[in-house]
Backbone as CSV, one residue per row, in Angstrom:
resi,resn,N_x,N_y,N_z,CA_x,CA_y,CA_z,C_x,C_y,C_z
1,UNK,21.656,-14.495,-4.758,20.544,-15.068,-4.018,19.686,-13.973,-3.389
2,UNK,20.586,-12.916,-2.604,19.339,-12.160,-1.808,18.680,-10.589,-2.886
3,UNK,19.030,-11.082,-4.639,18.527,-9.998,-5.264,17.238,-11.377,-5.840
4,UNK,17.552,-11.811,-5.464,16.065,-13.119,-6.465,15.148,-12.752,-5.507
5,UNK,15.523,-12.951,-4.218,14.436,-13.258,-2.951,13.758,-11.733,-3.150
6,UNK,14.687,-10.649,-3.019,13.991,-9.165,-3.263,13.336,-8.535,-4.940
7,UNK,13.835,-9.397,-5.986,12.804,-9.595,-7.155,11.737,-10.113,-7.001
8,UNK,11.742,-11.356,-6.261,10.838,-12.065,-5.758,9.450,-11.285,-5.397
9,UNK,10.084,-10.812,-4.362,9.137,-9.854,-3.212,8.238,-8.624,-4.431
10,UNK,9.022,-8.096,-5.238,8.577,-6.950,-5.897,7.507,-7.678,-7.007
11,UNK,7.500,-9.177,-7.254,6.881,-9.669,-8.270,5.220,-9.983,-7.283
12,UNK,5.353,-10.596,-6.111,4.849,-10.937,-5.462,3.669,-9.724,-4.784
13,UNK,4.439,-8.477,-5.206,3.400,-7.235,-4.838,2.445,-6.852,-6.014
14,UNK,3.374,-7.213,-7.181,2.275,-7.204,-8.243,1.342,-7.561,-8.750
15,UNK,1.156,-8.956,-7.976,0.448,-10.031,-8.140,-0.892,-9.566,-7.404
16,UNK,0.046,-8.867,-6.475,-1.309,-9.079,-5.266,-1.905,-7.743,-5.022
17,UNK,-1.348,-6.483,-6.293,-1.710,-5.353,-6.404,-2.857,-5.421,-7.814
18,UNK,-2.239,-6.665,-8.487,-3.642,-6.566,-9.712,-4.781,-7.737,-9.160
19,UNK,-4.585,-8.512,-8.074,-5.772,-8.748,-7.027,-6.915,-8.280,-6.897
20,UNK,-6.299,-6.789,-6.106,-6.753,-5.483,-5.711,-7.729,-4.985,-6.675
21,UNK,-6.883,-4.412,-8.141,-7.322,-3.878,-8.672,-8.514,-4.640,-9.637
22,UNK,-8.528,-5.948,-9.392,-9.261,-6.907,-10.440,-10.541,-6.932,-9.266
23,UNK,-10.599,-6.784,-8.348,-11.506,-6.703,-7.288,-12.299,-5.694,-6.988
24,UNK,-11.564,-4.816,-7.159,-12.210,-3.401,-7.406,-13.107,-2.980,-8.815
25,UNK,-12.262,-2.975,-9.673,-12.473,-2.908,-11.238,-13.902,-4.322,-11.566
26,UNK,-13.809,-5.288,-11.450,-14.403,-6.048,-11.887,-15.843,-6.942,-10.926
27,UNK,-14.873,-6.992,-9.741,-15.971,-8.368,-8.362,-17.144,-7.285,-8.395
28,UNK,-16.506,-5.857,-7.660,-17.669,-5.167,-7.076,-18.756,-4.311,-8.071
29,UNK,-18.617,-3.911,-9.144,-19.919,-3.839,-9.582,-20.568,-4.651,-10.155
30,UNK,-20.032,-6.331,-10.056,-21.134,-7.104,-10.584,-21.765,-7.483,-9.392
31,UNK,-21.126,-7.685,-7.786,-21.694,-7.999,-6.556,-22.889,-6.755,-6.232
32,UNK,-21.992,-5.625,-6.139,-22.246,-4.557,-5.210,-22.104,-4.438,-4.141
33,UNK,-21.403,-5.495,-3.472,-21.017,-6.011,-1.801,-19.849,-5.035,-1.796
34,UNK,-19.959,-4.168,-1.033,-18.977,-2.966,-0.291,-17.678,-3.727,0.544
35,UNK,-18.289,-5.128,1.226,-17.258,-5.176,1.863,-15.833,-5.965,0.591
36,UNK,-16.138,-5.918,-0.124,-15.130,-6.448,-1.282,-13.999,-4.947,-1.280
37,UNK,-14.933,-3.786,-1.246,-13.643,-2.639,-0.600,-12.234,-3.220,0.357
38,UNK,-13.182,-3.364,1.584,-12.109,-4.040,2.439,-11.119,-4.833,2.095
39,UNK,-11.533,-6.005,1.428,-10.720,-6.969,0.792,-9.255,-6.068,-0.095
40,UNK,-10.034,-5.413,-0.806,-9.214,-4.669,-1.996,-8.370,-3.685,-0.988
41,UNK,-8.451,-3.080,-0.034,-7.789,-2.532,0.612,-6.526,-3.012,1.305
42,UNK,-6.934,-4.683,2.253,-5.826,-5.437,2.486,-5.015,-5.863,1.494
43,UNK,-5.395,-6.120,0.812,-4.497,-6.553,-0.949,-3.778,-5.533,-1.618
44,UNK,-4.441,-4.114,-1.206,-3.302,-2.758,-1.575,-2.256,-2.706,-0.400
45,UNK,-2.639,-2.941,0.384,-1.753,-2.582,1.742,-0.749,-3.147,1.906
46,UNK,-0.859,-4.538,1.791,-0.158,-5.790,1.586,1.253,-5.186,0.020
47,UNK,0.410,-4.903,-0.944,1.252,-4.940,-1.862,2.335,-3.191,-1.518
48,UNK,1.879,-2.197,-1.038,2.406,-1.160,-0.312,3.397,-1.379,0.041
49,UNK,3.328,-2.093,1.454,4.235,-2.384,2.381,5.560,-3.587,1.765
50,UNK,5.193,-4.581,1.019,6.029,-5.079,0.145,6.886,-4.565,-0.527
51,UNK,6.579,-3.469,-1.446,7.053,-2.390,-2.373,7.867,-1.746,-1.285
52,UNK,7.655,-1.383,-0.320,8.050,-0.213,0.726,9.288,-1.239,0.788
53,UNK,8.882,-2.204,1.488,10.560,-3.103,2.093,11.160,-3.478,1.110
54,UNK,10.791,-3.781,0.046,11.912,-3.471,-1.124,12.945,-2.496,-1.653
55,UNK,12.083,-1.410,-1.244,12.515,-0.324,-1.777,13.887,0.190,0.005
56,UNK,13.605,-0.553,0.720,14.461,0.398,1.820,15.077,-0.788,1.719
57,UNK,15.168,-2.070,1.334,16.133,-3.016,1.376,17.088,-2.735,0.262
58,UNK,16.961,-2.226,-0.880,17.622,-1.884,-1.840,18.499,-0.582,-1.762
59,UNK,17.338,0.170,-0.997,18.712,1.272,-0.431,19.602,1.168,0.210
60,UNK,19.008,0.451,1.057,20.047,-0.769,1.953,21.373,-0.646,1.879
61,UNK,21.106,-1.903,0.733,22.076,-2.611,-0.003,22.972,-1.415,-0.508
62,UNK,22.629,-0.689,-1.320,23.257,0.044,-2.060,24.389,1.274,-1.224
63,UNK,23.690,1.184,0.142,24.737,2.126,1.219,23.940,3.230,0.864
64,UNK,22.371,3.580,0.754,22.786,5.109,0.569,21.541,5.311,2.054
65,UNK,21.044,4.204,2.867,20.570,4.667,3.661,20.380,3.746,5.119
66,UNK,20.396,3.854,6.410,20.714,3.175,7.488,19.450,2.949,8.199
67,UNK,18.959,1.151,8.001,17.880,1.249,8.731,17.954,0.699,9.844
68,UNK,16.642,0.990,10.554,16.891,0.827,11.814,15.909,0.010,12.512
69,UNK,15.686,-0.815,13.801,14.835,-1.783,14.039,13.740,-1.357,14.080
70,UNK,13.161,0.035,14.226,11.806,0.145,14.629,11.250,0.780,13.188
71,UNK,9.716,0.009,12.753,9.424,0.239,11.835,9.005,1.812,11.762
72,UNK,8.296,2.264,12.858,8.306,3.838,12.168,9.002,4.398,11.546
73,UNK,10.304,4.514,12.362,11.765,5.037,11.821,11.651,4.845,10.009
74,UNK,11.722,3.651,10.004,11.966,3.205,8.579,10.878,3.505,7.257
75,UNK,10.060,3.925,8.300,8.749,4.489,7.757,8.721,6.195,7.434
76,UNK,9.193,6.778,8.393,10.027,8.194,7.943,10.604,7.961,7.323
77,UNK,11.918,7.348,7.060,13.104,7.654,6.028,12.606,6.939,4.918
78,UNK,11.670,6.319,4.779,11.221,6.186,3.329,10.380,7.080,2.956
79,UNK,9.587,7.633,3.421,8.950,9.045,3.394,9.832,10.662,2.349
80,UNK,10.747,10.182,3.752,11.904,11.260,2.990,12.821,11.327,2.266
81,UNK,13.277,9.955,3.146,14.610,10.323,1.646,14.311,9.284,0.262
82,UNK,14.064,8.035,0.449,13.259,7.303,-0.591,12.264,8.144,-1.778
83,UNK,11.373,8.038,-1.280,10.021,8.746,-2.103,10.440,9.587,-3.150
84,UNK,11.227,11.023,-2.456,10.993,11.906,-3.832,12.628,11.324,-4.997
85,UNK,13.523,10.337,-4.356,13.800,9.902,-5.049,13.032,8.773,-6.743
86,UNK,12.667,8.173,-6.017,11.854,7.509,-6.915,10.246,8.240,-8.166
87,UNK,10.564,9.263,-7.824,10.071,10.697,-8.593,8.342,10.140,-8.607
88,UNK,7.957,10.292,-7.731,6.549,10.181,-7.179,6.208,11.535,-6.410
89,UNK,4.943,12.149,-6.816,3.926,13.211,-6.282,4.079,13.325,-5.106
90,UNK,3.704,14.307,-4.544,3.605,14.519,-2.964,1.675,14.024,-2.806
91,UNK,1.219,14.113,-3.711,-0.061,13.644,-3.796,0.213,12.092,-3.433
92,UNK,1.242,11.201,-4.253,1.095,9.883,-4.437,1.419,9.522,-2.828
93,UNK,2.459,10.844,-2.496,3.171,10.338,-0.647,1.923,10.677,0.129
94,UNK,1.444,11.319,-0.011,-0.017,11.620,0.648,-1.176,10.083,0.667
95,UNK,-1.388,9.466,-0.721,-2.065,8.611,-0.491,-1.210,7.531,0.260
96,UNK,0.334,7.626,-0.027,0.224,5.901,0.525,0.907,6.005,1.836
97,UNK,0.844,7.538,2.598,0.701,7.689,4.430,-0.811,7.150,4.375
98,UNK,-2.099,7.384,3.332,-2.998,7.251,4.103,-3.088,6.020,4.142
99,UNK,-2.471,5.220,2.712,-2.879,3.923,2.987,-2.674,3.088,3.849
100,UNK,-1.234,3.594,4.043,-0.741,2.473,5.705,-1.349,3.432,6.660
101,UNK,-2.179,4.156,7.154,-2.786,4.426,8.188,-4.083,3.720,8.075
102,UNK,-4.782,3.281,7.301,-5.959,3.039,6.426,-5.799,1.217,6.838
103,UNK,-4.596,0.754,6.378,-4.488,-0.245,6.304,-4.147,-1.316,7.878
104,UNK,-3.582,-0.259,8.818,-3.477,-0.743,9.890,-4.630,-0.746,10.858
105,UNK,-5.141,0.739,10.445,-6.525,0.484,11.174,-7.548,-0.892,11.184
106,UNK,-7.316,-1.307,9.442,-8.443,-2.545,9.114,-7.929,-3.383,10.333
107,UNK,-6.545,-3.215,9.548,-5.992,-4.902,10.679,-5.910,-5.150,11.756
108,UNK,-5.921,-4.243,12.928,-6.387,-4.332,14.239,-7.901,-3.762,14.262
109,UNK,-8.994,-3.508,13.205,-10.276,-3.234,13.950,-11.140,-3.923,14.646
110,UNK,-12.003,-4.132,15.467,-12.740,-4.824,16.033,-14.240,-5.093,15.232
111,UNK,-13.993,-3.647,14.552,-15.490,-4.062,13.932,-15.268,-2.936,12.638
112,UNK,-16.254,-3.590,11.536,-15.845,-3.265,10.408,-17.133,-3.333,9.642
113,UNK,-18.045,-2.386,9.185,-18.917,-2.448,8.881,-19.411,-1.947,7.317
114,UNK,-20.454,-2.204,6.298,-20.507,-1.343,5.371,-21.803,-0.432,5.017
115,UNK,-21.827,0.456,4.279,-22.753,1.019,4.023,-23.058,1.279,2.804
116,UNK,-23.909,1.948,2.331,-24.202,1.940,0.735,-23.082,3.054,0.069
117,UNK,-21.902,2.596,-0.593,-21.030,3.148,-1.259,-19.770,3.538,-0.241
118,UNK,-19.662,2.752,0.360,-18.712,2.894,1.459,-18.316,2.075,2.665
119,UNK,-17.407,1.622,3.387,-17.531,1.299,4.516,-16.884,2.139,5.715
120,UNK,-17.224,1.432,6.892,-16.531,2.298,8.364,-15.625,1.254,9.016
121,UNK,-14.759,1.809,9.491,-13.909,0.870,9.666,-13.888,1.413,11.398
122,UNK,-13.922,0.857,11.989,-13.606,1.413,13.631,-12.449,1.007,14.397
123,UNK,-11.891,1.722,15.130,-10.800,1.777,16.422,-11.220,1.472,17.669
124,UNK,-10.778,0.546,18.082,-10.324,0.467,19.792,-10.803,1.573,20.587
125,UNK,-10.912,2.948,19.930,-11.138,4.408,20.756,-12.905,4.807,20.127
126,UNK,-13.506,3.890,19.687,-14.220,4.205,18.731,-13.762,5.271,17.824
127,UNK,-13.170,5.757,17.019,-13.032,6.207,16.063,-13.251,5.854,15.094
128,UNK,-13.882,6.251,13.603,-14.234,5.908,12.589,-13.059,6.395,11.424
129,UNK,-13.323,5.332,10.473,-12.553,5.852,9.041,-13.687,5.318,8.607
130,UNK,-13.766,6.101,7.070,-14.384,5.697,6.382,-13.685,5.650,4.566
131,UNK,-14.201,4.450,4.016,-13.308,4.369,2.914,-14.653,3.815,1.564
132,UNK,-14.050,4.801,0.519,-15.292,4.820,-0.467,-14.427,4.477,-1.565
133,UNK,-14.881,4.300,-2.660,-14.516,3.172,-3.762,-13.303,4.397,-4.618
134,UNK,-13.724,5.743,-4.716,-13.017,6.786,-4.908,-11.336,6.797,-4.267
135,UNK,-11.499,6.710,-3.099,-10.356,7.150,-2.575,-9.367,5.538,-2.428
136,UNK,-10.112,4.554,-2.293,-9.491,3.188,-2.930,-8.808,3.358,-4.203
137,UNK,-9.105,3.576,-5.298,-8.779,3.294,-6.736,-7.526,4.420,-6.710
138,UNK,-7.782,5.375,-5.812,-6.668,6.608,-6.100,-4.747,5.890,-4.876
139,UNK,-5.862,4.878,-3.739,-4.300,4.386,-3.618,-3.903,3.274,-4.157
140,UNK,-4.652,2.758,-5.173,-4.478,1.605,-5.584,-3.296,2.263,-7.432
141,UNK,-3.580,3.596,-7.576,-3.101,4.335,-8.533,-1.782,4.716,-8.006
142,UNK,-1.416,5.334,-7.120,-0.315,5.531,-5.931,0.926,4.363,-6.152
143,UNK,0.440,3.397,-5.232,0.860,1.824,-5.321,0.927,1.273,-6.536
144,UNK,0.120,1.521,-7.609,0.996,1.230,-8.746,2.268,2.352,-8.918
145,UNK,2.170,3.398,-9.582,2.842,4.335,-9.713,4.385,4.055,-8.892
146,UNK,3.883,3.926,-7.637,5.488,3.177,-6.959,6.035,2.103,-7.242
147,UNK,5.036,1.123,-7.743,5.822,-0.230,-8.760,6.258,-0.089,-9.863
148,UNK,5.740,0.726,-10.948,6.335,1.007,-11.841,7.377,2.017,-11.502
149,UNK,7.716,2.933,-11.038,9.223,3.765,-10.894,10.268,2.892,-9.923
150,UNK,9.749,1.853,-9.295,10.581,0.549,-8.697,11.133,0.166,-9.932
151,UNK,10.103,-0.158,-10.589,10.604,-1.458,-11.557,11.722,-0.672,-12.305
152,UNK,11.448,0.760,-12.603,12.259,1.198,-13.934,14.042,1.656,-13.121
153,UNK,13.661,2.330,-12.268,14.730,2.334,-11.164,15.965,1.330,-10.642
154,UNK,14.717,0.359,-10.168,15.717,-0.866,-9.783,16.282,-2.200,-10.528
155,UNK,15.353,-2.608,-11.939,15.584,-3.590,-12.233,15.688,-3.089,-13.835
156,UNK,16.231,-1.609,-14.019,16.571,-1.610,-15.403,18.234,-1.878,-15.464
């Protein structure tokens, strides 16, 4: 039962990672509406963080790693000891710190704006991110890359 519910979960990121990429790839250059970025961003993030708790629930399981209640924590040790297991780039660990930094920002911003080939995403501190269709597609490449060495890893 609790390997269906965590197949489940890993099917459920895929779904919502070719979302992403069908949104990116296809909505926005027939719209040209930037904020369809955004969209495609929560839909990578979403599928990220899915992949992520799969992947530390399976280590879990398997005894080779001890998690702990607070998500940072669990957010380091998938960083470290996870990641270069699953034989992913330090490039790919690079995009998908930015993406969950990227991705939390959206979700608590107050204001979220776009511009021509880009949007700004703002903080509570006013601080800006800014996210362009480039650096989208490269974590949306990332986040795949971690589903496929999931898939071959865990469910061969």
């Amino acid at each position: 039962m609790q390997k269906e519910k965590m197949s489940a979960s890993l099917v459920s990121a895929e779904r919502v990672l070719s979302g992403a990429e069908h949104m990116l790839m296809r909505i926005l250059p027939i719209s040209g509406d930037e904020k369809i970025l955004l969209k495609s961003l929560e839909k990578t993030y979403e599928s990220a963080v899915l992949t992520i708790g799969f992947i530390l629930k399976y280590e879990y399981l398997k005894r080779r790693v001890v998690l702990s209640k607070d998500k940072n924590e669990n957010e380091k040790l998938f960083f470290s000891k996870c990641l270069p297991k699953y034989g992913l780039t330090e490039k790919d660990g690079k995009n998908l710190k930015e993406l969950l930094i990227y991705g939390r920002k959206q979700r608590g911003s107050p204001v979220t704006f776009s511009r021509k080939g880009y949007v700004v995403i703002m903080d509570d501190d006013l601080g800006t991110l800014e996210l362009d269709e480039g650096m989208l597609r490269s974590y949306i490449s990332s986040t795949r890359e971690l589903l496929t060495s999931v898939s071959l890893v865990c469910l061969s």
